[in-house]
C-alpha positions as a printed Julia matrix, in Angstrom:
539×3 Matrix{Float64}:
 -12.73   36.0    19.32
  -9.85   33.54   19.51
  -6.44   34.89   19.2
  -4.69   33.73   16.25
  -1.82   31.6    17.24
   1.69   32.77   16.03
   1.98   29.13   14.98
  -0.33   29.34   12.58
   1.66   31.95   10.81
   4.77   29.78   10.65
   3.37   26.7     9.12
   1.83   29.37    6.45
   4.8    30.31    5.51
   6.12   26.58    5.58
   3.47   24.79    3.4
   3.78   28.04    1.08
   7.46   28.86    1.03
   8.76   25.58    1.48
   7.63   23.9    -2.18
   9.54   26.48   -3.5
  13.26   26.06   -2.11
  13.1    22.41   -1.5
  14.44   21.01   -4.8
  17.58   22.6    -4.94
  18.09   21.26   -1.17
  17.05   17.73   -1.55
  19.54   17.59   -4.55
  21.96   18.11   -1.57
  21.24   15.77    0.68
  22.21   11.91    0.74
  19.34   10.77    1.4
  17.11   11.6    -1.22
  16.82    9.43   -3.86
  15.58   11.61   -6.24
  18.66   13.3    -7.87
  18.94   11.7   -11.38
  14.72   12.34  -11.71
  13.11   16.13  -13.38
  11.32   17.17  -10.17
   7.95   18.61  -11.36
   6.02   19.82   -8.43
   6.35   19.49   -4.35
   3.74   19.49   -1.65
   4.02   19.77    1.51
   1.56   17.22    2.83
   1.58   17.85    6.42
   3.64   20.17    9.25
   3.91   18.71   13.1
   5.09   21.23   15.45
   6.68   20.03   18.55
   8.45   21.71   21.45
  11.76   20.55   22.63
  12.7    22.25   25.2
  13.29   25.91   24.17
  13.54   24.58   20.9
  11.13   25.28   18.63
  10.95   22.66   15.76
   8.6    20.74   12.79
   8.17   17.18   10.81
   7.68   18.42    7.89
   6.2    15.57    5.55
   6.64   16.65    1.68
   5.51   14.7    -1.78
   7.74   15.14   -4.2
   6.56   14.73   -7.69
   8.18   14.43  -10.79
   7.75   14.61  -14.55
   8.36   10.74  -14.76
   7.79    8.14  -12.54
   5.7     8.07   -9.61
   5.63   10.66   -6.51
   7.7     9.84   -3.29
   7.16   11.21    0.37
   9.96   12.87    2.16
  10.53   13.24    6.33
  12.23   16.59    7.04
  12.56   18.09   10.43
  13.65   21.59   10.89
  13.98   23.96   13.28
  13.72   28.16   12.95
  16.47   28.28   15.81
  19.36   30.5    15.09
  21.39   28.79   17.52
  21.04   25.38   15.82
  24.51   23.53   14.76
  23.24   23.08   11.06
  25.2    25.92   10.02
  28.68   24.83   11.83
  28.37   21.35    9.92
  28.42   22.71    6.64
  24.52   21.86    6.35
  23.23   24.38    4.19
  20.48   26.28    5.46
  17.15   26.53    4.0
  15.58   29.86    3.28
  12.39   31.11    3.07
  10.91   35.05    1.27
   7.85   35.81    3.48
   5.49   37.58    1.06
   4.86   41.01    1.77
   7.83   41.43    3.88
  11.68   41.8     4.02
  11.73   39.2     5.96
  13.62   35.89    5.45
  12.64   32.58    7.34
  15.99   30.25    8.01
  15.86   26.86    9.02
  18.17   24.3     9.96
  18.14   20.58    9.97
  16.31   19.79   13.59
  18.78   16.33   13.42
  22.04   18.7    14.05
  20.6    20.28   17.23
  21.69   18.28   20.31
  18.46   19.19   22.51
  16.33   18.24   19.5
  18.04   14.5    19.38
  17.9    14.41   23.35
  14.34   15.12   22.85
  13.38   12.7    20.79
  14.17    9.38   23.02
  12.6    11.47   26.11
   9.63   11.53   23.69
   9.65    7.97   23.46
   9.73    7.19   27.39
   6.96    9.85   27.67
   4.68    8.1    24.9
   4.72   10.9    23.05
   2.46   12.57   20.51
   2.14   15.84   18.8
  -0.88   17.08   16.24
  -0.72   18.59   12.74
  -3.46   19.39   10.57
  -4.1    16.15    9.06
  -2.3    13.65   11.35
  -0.36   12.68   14.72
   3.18   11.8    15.7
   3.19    9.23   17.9
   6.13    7.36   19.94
   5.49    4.3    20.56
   7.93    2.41   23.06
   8.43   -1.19   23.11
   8.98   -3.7    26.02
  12.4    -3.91   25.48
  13.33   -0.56   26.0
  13.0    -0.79   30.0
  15.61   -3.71   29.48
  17.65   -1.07   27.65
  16.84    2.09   29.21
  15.02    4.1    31.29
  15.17    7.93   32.33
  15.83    6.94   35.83
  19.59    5.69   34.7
  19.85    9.24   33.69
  20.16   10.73   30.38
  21.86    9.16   27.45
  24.47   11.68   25.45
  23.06   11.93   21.85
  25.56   12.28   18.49
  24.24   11.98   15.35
  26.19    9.5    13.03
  28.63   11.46   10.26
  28.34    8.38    7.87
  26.06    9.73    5.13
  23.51    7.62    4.55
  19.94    6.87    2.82
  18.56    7.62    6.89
  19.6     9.99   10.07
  20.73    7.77   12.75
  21.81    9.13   16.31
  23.45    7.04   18.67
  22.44    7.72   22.37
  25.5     6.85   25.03
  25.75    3.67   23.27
  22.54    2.47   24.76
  20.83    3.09   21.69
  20.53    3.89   18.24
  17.51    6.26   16.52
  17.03    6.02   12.32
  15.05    8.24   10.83
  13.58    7.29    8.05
  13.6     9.73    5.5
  11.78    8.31    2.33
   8.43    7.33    3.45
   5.76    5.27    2.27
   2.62    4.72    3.66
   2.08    0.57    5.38
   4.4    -1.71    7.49
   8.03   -0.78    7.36
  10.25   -3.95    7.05
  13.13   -3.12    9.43
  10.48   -2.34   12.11
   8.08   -5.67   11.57
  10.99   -7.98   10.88
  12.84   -6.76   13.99
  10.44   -6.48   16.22
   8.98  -10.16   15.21
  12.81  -11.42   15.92
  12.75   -9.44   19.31
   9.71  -10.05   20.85
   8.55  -13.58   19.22
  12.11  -15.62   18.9
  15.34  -16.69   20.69
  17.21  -15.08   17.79
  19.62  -12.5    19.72
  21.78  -11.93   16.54
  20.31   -8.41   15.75
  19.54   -5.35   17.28
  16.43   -5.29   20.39
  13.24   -2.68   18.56
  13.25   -0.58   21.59
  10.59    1.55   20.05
   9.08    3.47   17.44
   8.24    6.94   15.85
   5.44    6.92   13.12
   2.93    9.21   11.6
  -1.04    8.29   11.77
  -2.43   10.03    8.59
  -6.62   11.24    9.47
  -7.56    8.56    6.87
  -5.61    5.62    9.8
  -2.89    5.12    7.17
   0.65    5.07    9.29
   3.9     5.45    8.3
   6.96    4.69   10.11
   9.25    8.05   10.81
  12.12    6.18   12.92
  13.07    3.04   14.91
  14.97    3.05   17.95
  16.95   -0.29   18.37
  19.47   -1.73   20.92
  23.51    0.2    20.24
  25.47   -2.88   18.84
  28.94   -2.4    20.5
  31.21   -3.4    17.44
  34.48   -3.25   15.04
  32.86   -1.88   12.13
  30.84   -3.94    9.78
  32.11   -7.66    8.13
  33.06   -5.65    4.64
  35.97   -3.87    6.73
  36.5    -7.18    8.94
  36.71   -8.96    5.58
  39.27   -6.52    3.86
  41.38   -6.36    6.8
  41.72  -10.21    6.74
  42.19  -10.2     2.82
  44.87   -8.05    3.18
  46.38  -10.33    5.22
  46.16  -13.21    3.57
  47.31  -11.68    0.38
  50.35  -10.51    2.72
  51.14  -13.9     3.44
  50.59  -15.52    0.12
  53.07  -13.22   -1.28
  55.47  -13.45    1.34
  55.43  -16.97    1.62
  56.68  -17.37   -2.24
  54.14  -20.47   -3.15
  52.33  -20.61   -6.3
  49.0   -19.61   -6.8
  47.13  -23.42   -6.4
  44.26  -23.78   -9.31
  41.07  -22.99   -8.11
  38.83  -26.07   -6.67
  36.98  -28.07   -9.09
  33.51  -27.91   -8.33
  30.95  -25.05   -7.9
  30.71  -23.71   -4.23
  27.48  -25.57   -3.42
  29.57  -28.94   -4.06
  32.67  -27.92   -2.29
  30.52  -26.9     0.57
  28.89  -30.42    0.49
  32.49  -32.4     1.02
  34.67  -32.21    4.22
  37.43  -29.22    3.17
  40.98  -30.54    3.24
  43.48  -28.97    5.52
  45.14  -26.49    2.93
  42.69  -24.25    2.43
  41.93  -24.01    5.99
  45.32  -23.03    6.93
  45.51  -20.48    4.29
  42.96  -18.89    4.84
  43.3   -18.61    8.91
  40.92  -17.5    11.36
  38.73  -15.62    9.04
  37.4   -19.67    7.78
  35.58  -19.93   11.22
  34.46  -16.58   10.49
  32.46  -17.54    7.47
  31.71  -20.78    9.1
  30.24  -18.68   12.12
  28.34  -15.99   10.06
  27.04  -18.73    7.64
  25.74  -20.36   11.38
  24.07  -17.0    12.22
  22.09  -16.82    9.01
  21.03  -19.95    9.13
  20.04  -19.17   12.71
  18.01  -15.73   11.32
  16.21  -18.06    8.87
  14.91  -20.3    10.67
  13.57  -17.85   13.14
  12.48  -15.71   10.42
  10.94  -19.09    9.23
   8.64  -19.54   12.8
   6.71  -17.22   12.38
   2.69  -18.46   12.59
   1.42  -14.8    11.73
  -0.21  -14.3     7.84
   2.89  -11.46    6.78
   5.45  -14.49    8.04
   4.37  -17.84    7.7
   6.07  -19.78    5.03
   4.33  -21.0     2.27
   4.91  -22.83   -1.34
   7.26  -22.03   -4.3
   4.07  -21.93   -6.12
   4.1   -21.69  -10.07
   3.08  -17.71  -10.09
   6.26  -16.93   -7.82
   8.27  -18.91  -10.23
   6.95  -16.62  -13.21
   7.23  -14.05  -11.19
  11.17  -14.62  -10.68
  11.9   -15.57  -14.32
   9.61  -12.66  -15.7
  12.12   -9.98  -13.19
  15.07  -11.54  -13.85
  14.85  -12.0   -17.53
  13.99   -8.67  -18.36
  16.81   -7.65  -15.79
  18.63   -9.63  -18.1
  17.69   -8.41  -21.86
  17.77   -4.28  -20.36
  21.99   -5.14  -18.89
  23.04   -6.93  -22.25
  21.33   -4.07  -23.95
  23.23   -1.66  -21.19
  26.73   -3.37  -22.05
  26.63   -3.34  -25.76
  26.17    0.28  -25.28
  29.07    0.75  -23.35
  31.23   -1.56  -24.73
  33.94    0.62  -26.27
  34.6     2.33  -23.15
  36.06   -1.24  -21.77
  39.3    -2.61  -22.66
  41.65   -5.57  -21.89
  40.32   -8.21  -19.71
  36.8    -6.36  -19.03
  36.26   -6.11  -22.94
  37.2    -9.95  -23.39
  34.74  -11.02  -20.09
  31.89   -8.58  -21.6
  32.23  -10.18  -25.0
  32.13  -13.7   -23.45
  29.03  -13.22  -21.56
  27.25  -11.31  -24.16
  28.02  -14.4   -26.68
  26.48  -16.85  -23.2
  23.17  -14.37  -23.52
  21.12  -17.21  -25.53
  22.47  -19.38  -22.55
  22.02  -17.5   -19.99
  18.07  -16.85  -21.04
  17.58  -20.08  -21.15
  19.38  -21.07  -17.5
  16.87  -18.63  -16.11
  13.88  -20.71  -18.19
  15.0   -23.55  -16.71
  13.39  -22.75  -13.44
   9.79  -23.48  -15.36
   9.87  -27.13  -15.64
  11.31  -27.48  -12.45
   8.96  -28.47   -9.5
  10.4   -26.74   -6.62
  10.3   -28.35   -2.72
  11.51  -25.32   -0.96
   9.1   -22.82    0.63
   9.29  -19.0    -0.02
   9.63  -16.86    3.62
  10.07  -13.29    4.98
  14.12  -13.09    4.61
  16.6    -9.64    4.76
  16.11   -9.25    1.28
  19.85   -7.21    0.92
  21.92   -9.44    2.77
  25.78   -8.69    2.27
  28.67   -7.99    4.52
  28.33   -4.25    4.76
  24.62   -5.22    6.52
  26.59   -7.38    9.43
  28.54   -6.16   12.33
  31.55   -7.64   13.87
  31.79   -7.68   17.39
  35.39   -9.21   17.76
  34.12  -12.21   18.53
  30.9   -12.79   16.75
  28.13  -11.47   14.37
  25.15   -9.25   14.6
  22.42   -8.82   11.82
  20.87   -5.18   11.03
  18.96   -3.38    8.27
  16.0    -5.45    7.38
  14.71   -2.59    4.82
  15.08   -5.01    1.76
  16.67   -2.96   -1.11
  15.87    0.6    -0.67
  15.02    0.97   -4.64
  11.79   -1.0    -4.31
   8.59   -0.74   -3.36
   7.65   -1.46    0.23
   5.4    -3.91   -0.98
   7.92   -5.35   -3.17
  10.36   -5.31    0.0
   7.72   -7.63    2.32
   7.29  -10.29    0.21
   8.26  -13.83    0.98
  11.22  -14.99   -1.33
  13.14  -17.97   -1.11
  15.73  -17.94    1.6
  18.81  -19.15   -1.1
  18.65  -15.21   -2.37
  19.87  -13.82    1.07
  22.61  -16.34    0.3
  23.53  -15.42   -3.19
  23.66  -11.74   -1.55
  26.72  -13.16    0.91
  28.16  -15.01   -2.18
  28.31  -12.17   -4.12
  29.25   -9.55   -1.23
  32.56  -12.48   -0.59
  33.53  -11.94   -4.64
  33.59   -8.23   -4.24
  35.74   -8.62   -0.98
  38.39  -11.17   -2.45
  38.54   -8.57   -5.59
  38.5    -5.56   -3.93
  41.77   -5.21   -2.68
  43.11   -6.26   -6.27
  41.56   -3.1    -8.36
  42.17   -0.77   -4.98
  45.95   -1.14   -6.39
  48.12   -0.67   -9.01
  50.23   -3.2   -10.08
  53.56   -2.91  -11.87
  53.86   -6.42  -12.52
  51.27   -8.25  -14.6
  51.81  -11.98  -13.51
  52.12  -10.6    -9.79
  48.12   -9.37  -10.95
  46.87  -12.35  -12.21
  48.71  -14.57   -9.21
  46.66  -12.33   -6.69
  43.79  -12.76   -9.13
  44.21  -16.99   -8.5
  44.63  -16.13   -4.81
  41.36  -14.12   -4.91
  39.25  -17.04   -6.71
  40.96  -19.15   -4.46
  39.94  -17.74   -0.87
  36.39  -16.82   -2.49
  35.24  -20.18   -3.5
  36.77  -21.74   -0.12
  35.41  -18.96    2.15
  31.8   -19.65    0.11
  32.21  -22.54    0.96
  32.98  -22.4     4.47
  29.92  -20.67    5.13
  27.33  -22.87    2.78
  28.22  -25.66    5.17
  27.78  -24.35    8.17
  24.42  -23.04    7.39
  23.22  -26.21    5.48
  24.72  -27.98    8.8
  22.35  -25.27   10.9
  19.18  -25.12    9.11
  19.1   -29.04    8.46
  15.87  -30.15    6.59
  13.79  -26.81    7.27
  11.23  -26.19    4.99
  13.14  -23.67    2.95
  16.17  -25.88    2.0
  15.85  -27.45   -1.59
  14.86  -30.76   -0.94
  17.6   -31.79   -3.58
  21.32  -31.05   -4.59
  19.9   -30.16   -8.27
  17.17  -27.54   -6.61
  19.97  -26.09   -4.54
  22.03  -25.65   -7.15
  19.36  -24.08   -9.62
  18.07  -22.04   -7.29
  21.23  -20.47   -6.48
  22.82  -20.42   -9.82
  19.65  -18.14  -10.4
  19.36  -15.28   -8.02
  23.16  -15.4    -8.23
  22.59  -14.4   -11.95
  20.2   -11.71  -11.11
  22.42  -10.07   -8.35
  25.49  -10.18  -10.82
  23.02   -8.88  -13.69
  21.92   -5.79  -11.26
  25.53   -5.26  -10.15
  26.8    -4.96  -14.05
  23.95   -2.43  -14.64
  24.91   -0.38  -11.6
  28.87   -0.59  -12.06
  28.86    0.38  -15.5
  26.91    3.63  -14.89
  29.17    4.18  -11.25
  32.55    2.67  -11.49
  33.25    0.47  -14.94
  36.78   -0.43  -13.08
  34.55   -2.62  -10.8
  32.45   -4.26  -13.84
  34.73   -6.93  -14.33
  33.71   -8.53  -10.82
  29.85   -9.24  -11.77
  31.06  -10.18  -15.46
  33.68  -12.99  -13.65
  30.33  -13.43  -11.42
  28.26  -14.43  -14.69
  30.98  -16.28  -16.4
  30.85  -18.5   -12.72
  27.58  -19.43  -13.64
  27.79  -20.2   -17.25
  30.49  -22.53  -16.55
  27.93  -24.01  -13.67
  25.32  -24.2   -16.59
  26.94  -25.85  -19.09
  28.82  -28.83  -16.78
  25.06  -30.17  -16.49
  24.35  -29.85  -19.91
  27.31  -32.31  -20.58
């Protein structure tokens, strides 16, 4: 007879014990996106030993389901170890009754243990794979990573990023970087397709190399992706920080230098961006106008190779009328739920919030029908795989130039809903918006004492925003030239725009009024932009 394995005995306990402390854990971890939902059952779909060394650990792969809503799929990898660093980083253990017993299984998160994260890229060299009872780990490596690494060079030191996040991430001797993905769903992850299509198929150098990959193969041949390794980006910080550090700056100078706050340029951004700028704005603003010019270069640069692709999942195709009803169906219900949302929480707003939310819920009638306006309106441009959550926190600054990462798409939708081909003006409604919060930022980060000194910042914020927008609009109209995905027509641009910068600024008021209602009055000024864009052409 075949000896039982003692392995056996510790998944037991793990699929059994497991369901039963896990929802009081997940509540504290970042990543789990679950918090605000009644958690109804858990499952623990799947447990993949693997041997790291001495180190005994387990992918755990758990369905959470709840009383609402559908289920999700959770990555967790643990370890039994008592020596595991878990405990001295204030992770809080998880721990498990074995029935029939005094006994008490502890485990640790697997992520904190230094010989679990060195493991994990030696896996990846190795072509690794390791066997649960209904499915495989594999690592898969990728051409690139002998460009980037190889065991020969030695070992890479591993630390696992402190930033808490919606995914682990370890960064390996800045060589590398590992994310773990820790909400999973079953298909082609995003960040891995897009970035691997930009590494291995184009010239575009912009974003991190896909040295590799970790994913689960279910028994059925379903896979899911479990991590990405990726090129280290040697960098400043992202171009949110770059962006507030030059802000404060500017705002520094403005003040210093005593000169009134100039009116803000007639014309919307897409028209300023069309002109040659004068020399004023260019000097007030400083370096940080070649920055946007250089950044609006680079995405103009990712869309076009995002636009080359020949595959099915990448090729570009029409603006067709069932996208169109598609984007005026999301947005105007996005719409009708956030006016709903704001009359709600109306009261709780005062001064210049209360007199921007009153102005755009008396534009609502307007606002419906800017969106409709997209029906009768043949459009030229093609829809294309694009980022999908573009902003400045998903950029890095090098010092000297600009690297692209995250191509997830929004984390709140479905992956499905995060590979579809959009139109390429919504990445840059994302940057438009992302430049508003930074020019604002600063101002509510503050108090003032003085009210005009307020509002003259306030001038100086719409100021560098519409200039800076502008800044970048023409340098990527300059780079992307007649490709397929540009509006064949000023009017197109500009409706196109106008629209998805509605629906970001509609999503933002939703979100700010339920997380910080001192930061609403940025997507309301974002709205009132647009009206005023709106009703200029109906003159």
């Amino acid at each position: 007879m075949k000896a039982r394995d003692p392995q056996d005995d510790v998944i037991a306990v793990l699929r059994e014990g497991l369901p039963k402390v896990l929802p009081d854990y997940l509540k504290t971890r970042r990543w789990f996106g679950g918090k605000a939902r009644e958690i109804r059952a858990i499952e623990v779909r799947d447990v993949v030993p693997v041997r790291a060394g001495k180190l005994q650990a387990y992918f755990v792969i758990a369905e959470v389901r709840y009383a609402a809503g559908p289920a999700e799929q959770y990555d967790l990898l643990l370890t039994p170890d008592s020596s595991a660093a878990g405990a001295d980083a204030g992770v809080p253990p998880l721990r498990i009754p074995v029935q029939q017993s005094s006994y008490e299984m502890v485990l640790q998160d697997a992520l904190m243990e230094e010989r679990f994260q060195t493991w994990l890229l030696d896996a990846l060299a190795r072509g690794e794979s390791c066997h649960g009872q209904n499915g495989e780990i594999r690592w898969i490596p990728s051409a690139a990573l002998k460009q980037l690494w190889q065991p020969s060079q030695g070992a890479l030191m591993p630390s696992l990023m402190k930033v808490e996040q919606s995914n682990s991430s370890i960064i390996y001797g800045k060589r590398l970087v590992l994310k773990v993905f820790r909400r999973l769903e079953p298909g082609i992850n995003p960040d891995l397709e897009i970035g691997t299509f930009l590494t291995e198929k184009t010239s575009f150098r912009n974003s991190p190399p896909v040295a590799g990959r970790i994913e689960y193969a279910g028994k059925g041949g379903a896979c899911t992706a479990l991590g990405i390794f990726q090129g280290f980006v040697v960098n400043r910080g992202d171009a949110w920080r770059y962006s507030l550090d030059s802000l404060a700056e500017f705002y520094e100078r403005v003040q210093q230098g005593g000169v009134v706050a100039p009116d803000a340029p007639d014309g919307t951004v897409l028209e300023l961006s069309a002109a040659e700028a004068p020399s004023s704005p260019r000097e007030r603003i400083g370096a940080y106008w070649d920055s946007a010019a250089l950044l609006g270069k680079r995405t103009g640069e990712l869309h076009l190779a995002l636009a080359s692709g020949e595959e099915a999942d990448l090729k570009p195709e029409a603006f067709n009328d069932q996208a169109k009803r598609d984007l005026i169906h999301s947005a105007t219900g996005l719409l009708n739920s956030t006016m709903k949302l704001i009359r709600q929480k109306l009261t709780q707003l005062d001064g210049e919030m209360r007199r921007d939310a009153d102005e755009v819920l008396a534009a609502e009638h307007q606002l419906q029908r800017q969106l409709q306006l997209l029906a009768n309106h043949k459009l030229s441009a093609t829809r294309m795989r694009i980022h999908g959550d573009y902003h400045l926190g998903q950029v890095l600054y090098t010092g000297t130039d600009f690297v692209i990462i995250d191509f997830e798409g929004e984390p709140a939708r479905s992956l499905e809903d995060r590979r579809k081909k959009l139109s390429a003006l919504q990445d840059l409604a994302g940057m438009l918006r992302s430049f508003h919060y930074a020019a604002y930022a600063p101002l509510l980060g503050e108090a003032r004492s003085r009210a005009e000194n307020s509002s003259s910042l306030a001038s100086w914020a719409t100021y560098w925003r519409k200039w800076v927008s502008a800044s970048f609009l023409r340098a990527y109209r300059t780079t992307c030239g007649d490709a397929s995905f540009i509006p064949r027509s000023q009017e197109e641009f500009q409706l196109l725009l106008d629209t998805y910068i509605l629906e970001k600024a509609v999503y933002e008021i939703a979100y700010e009024l339920n997380n910080r209602p001192a930061w609403v009055r940025i997507p309301l000024d974002g709205i009132l932009q647009v009206v005023k864009n709106f009703s200029s052409r109906e003159k």
